[in-house]
DRENPA-3360 file (N, C-alpha, C; in nm, 2 decimals, always signed):
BEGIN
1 = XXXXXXXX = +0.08/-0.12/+0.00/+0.00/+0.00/+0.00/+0.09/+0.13/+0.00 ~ +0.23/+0.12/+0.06/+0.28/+0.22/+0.08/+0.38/+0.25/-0.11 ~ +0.38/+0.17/-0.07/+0.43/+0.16/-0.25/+0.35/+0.26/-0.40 ~ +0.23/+0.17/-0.31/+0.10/+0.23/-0.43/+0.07/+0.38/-0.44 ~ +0.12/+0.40/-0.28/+0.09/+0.57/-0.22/+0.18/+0.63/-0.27 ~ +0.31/+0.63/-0.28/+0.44/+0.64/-0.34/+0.44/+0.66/-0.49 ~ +0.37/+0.53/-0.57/+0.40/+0.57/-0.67/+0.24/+0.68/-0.73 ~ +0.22/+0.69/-0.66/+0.05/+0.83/-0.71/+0.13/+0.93/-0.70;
9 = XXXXXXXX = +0.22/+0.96/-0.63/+0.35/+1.09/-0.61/+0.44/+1.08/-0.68 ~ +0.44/+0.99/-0.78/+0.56/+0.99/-0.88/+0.66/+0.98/-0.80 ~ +0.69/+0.93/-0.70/+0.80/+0.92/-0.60/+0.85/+0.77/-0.65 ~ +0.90/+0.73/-0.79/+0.92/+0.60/-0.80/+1.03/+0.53/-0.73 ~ +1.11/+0.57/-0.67/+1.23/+0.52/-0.59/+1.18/+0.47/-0.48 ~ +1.11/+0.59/-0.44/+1.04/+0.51/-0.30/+0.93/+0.40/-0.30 ~ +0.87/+0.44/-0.41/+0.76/+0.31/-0.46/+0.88/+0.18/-0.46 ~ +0.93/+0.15/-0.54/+1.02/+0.07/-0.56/+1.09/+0.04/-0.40;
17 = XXXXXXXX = +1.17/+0.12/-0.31/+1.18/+0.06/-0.18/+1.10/-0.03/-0.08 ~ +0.99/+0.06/-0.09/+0.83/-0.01/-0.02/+0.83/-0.17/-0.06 ~ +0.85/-0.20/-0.21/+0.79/-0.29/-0.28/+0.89/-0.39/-0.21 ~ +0.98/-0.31/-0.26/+1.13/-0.49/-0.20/+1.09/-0.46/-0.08 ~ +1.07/-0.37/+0.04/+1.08/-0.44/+0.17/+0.96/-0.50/+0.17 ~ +0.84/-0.52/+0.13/+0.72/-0.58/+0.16/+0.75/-0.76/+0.10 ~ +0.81/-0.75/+0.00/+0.83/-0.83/-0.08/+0.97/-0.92/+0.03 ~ +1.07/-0.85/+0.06/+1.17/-0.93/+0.13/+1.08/-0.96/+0.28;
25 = XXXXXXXX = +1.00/-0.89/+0.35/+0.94/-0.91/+0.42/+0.88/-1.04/+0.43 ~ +0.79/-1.07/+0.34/+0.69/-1.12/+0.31/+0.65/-1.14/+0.18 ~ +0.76/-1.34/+0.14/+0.74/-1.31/-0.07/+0.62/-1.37/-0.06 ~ +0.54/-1.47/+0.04/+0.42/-1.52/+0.02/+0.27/-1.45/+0.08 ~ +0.33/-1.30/+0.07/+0.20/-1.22/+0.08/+0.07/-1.23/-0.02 ~ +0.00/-1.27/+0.02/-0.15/-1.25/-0.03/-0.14/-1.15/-0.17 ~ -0.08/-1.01/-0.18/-0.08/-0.94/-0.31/+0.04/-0.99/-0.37 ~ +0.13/-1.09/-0.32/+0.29/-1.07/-0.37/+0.28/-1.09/-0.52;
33 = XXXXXXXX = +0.21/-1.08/-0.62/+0.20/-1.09/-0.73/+0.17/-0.94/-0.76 ~ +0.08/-0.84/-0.69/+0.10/-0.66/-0.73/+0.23/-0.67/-0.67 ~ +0.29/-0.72/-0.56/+0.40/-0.65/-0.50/+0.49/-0.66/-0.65 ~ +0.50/-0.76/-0.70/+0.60/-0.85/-0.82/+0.62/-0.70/-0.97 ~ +0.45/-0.71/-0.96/+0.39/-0.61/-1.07/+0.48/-0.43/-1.05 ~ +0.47/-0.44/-0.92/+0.50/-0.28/-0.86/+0.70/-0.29/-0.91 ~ +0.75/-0.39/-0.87/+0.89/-0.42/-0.86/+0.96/-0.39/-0.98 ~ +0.87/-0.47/-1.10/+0.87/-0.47/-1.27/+0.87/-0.34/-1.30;
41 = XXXXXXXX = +0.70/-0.27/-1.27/+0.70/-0.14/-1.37/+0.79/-0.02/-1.32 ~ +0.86/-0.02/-1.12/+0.92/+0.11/-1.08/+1.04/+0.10/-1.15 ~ +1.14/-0.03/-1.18/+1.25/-0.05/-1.24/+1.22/+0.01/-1.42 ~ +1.10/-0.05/-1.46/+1.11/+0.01/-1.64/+1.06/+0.16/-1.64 ~ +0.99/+0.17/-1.53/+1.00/+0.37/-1.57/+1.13/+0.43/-1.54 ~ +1.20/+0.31/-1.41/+1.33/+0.46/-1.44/+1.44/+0.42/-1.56 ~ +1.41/+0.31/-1.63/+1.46/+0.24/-1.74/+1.61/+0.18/-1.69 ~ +1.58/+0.11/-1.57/+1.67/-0.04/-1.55/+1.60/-0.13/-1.58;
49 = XXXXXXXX = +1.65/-0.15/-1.74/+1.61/-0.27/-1.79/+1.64/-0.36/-1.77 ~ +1.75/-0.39/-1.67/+1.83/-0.53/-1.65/+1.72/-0.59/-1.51 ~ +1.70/-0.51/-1.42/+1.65/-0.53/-1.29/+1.53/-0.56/-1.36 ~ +1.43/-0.44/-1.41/+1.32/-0.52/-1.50/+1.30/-0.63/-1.53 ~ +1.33/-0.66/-1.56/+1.34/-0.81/-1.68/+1.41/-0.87/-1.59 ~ +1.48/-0.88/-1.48/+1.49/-0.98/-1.36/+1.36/-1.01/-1.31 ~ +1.29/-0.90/-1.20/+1.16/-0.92/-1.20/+1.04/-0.96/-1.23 ~ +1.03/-0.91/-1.35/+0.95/-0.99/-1.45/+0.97/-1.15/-1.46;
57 = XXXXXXXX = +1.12/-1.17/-1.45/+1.12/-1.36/-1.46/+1.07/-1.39/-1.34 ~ +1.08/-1.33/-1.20/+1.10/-1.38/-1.12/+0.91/-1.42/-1.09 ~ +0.78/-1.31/-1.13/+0.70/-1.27/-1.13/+0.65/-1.41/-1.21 ~ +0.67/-1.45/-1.35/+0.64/-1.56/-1.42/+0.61/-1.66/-1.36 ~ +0.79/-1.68/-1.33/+0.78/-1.84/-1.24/+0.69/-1.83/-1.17 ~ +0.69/-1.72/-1.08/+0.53/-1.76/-0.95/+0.44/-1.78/-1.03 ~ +0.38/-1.69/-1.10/+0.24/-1.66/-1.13/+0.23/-1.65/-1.29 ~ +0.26/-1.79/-1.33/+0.23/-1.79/-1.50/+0.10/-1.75/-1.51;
65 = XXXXXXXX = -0.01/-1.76/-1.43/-0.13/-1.75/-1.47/-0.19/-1.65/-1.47 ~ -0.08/-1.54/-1.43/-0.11/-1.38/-1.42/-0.12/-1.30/-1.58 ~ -0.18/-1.33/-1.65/-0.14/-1.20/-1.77/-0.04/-1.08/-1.75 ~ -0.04/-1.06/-1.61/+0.06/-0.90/-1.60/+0.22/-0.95/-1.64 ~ +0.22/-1.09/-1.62/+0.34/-1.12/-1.68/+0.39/-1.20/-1.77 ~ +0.25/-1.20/-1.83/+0.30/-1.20/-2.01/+0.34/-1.10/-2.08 ~ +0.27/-0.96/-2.04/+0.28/-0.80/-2.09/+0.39/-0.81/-2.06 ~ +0.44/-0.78/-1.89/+0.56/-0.77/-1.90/+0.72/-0.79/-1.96;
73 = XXXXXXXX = +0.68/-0.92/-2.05/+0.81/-1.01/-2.13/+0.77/-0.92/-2.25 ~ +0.65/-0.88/-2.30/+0.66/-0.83/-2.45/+0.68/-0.69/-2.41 ~ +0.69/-0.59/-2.26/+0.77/-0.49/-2.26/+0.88/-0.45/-2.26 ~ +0.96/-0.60/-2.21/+1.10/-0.61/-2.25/+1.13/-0.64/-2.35 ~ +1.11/-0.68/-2.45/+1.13/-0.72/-2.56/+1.12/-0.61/-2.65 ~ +0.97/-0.53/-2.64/+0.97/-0.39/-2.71/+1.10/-0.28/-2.68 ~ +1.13/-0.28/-2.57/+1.29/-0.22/-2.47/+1.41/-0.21/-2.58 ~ +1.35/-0.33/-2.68/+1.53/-0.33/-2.70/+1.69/-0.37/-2.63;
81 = XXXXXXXX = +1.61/-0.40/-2.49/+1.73/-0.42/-2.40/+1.78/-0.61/-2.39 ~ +1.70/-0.67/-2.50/+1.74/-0.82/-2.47/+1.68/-0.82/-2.59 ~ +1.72/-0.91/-2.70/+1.69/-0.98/-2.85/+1.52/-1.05/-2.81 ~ +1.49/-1.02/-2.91/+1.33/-0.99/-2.91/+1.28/-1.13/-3.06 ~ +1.19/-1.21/-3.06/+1.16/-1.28/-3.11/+1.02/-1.28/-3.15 ~ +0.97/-1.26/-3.29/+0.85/-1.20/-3.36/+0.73/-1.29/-3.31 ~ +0.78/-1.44/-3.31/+0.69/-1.53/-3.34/+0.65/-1.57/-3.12 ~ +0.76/-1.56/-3.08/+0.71/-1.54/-2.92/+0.66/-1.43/-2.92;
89 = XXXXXXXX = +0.65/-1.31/-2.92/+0.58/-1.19/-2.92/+0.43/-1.21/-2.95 ~ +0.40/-1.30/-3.07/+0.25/-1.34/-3.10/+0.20/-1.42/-2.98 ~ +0.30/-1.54/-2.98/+0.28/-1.62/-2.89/+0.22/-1.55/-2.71 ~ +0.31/-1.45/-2.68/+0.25/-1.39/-2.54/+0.11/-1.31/-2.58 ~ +0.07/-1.27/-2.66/-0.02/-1.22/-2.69/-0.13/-1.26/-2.71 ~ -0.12/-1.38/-2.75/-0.22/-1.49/-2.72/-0.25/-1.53/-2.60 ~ -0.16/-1.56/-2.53/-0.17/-1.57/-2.39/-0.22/-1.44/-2.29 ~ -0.19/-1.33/-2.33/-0.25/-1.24/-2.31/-0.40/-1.24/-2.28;
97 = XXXXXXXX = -0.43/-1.25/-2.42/-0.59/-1.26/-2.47/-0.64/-1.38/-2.42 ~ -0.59/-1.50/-2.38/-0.66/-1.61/-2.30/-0.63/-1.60/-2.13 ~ -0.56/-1.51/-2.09/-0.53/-1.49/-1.90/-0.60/-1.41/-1.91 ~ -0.65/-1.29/-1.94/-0.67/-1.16/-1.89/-0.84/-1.19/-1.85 ~ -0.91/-1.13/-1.75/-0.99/-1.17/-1.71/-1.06/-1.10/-1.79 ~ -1.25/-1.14/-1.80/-1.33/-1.12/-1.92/-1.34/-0.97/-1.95 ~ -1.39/-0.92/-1.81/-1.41/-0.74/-1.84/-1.27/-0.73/-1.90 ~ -1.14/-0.70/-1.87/-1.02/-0.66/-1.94/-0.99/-0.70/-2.06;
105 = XXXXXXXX = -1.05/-0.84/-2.11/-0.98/-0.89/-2.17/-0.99/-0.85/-2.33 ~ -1.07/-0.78/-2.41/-1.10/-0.71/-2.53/-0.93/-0.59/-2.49 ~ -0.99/-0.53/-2.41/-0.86/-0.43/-2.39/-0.74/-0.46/-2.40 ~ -0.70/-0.55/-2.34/-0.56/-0.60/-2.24/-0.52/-0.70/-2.39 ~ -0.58/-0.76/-2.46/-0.57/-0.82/-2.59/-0.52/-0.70/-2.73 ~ -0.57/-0.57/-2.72/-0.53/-0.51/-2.83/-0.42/-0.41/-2.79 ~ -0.41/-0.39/-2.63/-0.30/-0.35/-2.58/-0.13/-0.41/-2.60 ~ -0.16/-0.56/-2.57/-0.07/-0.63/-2.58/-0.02/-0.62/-2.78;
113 = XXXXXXXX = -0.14/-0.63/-2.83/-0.11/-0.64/-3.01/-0.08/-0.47/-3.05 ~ -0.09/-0.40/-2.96/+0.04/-0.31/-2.99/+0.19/-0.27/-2.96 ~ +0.19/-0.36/-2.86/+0.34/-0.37/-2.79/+0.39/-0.45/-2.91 ~ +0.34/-0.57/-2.96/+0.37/-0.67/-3.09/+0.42/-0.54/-3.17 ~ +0.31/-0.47/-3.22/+0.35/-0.37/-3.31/+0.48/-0.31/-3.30 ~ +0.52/-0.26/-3.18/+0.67/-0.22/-3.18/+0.75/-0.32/-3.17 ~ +0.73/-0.41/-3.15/+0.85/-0.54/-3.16/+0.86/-0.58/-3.30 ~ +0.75/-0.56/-3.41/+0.77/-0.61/-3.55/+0.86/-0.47/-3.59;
121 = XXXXXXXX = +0.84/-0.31/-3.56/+0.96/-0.21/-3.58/+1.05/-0.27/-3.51 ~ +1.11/-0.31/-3.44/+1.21/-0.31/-3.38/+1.29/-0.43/-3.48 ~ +1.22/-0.54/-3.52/+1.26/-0.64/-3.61/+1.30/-0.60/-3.75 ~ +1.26/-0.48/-3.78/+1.28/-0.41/-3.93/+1.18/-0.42/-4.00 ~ +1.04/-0.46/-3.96/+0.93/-0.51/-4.03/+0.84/-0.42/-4.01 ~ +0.88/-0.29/-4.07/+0.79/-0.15/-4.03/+0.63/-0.17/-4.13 ~ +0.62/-0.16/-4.23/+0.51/-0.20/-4.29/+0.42/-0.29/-4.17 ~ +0.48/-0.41/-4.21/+0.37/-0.52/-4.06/+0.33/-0.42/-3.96;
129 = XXXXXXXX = +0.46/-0.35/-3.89/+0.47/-0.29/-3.75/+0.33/-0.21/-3.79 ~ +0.31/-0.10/-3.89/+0.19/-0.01/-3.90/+0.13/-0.07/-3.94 ~ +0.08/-0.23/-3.98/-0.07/-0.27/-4.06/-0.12/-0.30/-3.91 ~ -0.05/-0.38/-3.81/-0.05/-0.43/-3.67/-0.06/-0.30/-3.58 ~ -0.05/-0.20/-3.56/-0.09/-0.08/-3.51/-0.18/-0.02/-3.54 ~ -0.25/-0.03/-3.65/-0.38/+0.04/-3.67/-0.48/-0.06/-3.68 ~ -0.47/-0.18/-3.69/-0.56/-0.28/-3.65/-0.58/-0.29/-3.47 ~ -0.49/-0.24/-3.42/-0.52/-0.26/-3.28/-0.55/-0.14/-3.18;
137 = XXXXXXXX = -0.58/-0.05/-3.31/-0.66/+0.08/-3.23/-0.84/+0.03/-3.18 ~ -0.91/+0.09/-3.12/-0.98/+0.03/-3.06/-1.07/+0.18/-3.01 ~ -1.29/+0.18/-3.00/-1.32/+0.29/-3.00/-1.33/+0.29/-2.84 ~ -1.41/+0.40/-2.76/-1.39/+0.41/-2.63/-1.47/+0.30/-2.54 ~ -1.58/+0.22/-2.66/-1.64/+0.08/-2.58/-1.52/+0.00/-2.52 ~ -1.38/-0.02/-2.56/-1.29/-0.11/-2.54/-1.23/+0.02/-2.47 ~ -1.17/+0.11/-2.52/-1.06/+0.19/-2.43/-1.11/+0.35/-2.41 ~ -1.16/+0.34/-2.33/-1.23/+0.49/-2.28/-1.16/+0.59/-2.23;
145 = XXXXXXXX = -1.03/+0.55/-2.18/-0.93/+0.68/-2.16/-0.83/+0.67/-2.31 ~ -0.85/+0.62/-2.40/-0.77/+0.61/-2.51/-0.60/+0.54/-2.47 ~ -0.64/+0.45/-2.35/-0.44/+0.45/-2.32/-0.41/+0.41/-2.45 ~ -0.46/+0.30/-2.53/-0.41/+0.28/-2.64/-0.35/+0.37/-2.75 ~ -0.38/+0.55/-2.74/-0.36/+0.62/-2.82/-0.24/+0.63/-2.76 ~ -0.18/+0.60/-2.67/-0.06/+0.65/-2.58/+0.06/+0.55/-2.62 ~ +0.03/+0.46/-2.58/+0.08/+0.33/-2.61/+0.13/+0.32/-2.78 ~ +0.02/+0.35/-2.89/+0.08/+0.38/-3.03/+0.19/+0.46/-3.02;
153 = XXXXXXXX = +0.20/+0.55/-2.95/+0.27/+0.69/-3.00/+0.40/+0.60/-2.94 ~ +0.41/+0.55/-2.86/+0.58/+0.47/-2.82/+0.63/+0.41/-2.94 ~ +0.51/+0.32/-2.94/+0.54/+0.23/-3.05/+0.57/+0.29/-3.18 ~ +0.54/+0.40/-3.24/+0.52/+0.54/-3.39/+0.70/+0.56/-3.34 ~ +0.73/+0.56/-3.21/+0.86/+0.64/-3.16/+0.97/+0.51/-3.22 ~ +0.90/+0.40/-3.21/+1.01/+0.29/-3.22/+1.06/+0.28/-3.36 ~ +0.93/+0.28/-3.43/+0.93/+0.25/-3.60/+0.99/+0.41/-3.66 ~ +1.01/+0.46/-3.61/+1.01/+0.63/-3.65/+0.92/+0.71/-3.67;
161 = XXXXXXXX = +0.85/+0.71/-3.69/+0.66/+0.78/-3.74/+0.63/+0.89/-3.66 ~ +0.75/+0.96/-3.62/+0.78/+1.06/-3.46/+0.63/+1.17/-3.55 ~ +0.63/+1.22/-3.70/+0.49/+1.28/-3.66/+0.34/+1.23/-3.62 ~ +0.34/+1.08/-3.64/+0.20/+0.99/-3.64/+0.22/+0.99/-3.45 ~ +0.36/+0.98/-3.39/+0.37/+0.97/-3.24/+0.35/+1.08/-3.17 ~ +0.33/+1.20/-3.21/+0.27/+1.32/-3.15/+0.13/+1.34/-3.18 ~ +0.05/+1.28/-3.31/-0.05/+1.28/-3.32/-0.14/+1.20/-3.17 ~ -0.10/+1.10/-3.19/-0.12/+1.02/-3.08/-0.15/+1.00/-2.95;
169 = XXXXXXXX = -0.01/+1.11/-2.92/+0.00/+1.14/-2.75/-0.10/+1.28/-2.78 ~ -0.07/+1.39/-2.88/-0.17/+1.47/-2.89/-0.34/+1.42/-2.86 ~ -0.38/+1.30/-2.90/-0.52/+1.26/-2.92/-0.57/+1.20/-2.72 ~ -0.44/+1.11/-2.66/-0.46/+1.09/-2.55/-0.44/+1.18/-2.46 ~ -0.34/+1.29/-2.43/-0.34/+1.41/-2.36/-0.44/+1.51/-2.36 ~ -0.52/+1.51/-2.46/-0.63/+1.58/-2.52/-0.77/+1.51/-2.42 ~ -0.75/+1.42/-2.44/-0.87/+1.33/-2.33/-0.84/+1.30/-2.20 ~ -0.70/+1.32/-2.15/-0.65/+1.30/-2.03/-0.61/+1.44/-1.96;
177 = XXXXXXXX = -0.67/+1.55/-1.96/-0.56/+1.68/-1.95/-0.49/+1.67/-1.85 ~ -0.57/+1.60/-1.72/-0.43/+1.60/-1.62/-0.34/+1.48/-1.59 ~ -0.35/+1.40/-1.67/-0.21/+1.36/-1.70/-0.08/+1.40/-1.76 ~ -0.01/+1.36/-1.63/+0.16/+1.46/-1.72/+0.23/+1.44/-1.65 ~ +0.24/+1.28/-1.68/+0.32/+1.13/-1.59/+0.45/+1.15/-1.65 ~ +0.41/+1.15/-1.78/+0.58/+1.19/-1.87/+0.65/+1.27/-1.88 ~ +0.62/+1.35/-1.76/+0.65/+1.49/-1.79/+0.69/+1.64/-1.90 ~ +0.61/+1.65/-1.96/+0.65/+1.64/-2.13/+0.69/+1.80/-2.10;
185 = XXXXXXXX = +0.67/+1.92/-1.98/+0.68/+2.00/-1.99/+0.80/+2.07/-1.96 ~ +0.89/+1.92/-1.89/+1.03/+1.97/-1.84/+1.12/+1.92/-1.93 ~ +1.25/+1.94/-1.86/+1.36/+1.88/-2.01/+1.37/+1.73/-1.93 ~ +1.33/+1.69/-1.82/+1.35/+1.54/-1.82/+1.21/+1.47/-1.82 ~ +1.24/+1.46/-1.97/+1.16/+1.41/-2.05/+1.10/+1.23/-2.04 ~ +1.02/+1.16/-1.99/+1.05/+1.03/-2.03/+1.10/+0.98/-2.12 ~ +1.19/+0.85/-2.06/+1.26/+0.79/-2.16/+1.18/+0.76/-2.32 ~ +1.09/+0.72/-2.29/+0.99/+0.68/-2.46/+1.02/+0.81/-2.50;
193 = XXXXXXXX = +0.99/+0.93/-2.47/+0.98/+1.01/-2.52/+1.10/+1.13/-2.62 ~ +1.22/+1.09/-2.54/+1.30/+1.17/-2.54/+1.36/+1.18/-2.71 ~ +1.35/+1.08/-2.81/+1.35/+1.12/-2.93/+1.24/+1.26/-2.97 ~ +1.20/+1.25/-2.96/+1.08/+1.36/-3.02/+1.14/+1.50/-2.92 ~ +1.18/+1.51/-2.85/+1.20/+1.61/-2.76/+1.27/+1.77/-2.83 ~ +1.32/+1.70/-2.96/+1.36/+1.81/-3.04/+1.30/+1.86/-3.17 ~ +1.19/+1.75/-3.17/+1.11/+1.75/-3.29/+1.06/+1.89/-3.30 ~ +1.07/+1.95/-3.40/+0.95/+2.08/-3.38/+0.78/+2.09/-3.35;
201 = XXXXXXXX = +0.73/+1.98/-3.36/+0.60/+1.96/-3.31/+0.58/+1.93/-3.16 ~ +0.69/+1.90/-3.14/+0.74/+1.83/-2.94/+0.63/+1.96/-2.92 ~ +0.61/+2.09/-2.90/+0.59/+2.20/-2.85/+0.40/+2.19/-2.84 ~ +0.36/+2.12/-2.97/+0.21/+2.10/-2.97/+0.16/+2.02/-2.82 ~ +0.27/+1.90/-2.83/+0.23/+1.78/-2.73/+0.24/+1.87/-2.56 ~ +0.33/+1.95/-2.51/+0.33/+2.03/-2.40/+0.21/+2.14/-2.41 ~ +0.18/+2.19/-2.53/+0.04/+2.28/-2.56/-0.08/+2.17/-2.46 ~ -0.08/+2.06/-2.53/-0.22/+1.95/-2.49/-0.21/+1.96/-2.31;
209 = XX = -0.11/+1.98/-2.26/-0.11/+1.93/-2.05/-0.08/+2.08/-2.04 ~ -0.14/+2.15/-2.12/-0.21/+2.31/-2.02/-0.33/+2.33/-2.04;
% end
């Protein structure tokens, strides 16, 4: 809980402390599968990919039957930070769409088939990458805060498409106004983001979180 309070304050270090002491405390805690979840995402927002992707394995072995950590292997894989494989990438995505419980699971299924999408850019298979990214856009019956419009624009960032990746974050900042997790209005920029940071349109995307 103290974790969870931590990370609503963008205080991700301390999110991340809370998590390992609760977790060294107590690995067979009743949530130790959020604690696992909390451990995974504080390490890839401050982009320790190595500790990430430790986590993540460690999260699997317990809890294959978790979907949170099937996503998590196709967000290391999107990373760049460890050799990435097209046909496993389908493969978790599938599994995605058969773990994710019923209400999530339309969402959490076209979510995951755009993480795919940046892993086919990342493979050099940009065409696929954008037939597979606009197939997996979705209206607000499935995603009603648009995260998926958020989620494209990383993926636009991976393949290069840096103007279709501001369209993007423009279309979900625009529905989210007070989100501004990424902080798009300082120069520490999130990591996804920091290609575009010089783009000349970068300036529209800080317009949207006023």
């Amino acid at each position: 809980t103290l974790s969870h309070l931590h990370y609503q304050t963008d205080d991700v270090v301390s999110a991340l402390l809370a998590a390992r002491t609760a977790y060294e405390e107590d690995a067979y805690l009743s949530v130790a599968n959020a604690v696992l979840w909390r451990l995974f995402t504080g390490h890839y927002d401050l982009e320790q990919l190595t500790q990430a992707e430790r986590w993540c394995k460690v999260a699997h072995e317990r809890f294959p039957e978790d979907y949170r950590f099937q996503v998590c292997q196709l967000w290391i894989m999107v990373s760049g930070s460890s050799q990435s494989d097209v046909s496993d990438a389908w493969y978790l995505q599938k599994e995605v769409a058969r773990l994710a419980p019923e209400n999530v699971r339309d969402f959490q299924s076209k979510f995951a088939r755009m993480i795919v999408g940046g892993i086919l850019g990342r493979a050099g298979l940009t065409d696929s990458a954008r037939n597979v990214l606009v197939q997996a856009r979705s209206g607000r019956d499935v995603d009603p805060g648009l995260e998926l419009a958020w989620i494209e624009a990383y993926m636009r960032v991976i393949i290069g498409d840096h103007d279709e990746a501001i369209n993007r974050l423009k279309l979900y900042l625009l529905a989210n106004p007070v989100d501004q997790t990424p902080n798009y209005e300082s120069n520490e920029v999130f990591w996804w983001w920091r290609p575009l940071r010089d783009h000349p349109r970068f300036d529209e995307v800080r317009a949207a979180t006023q």
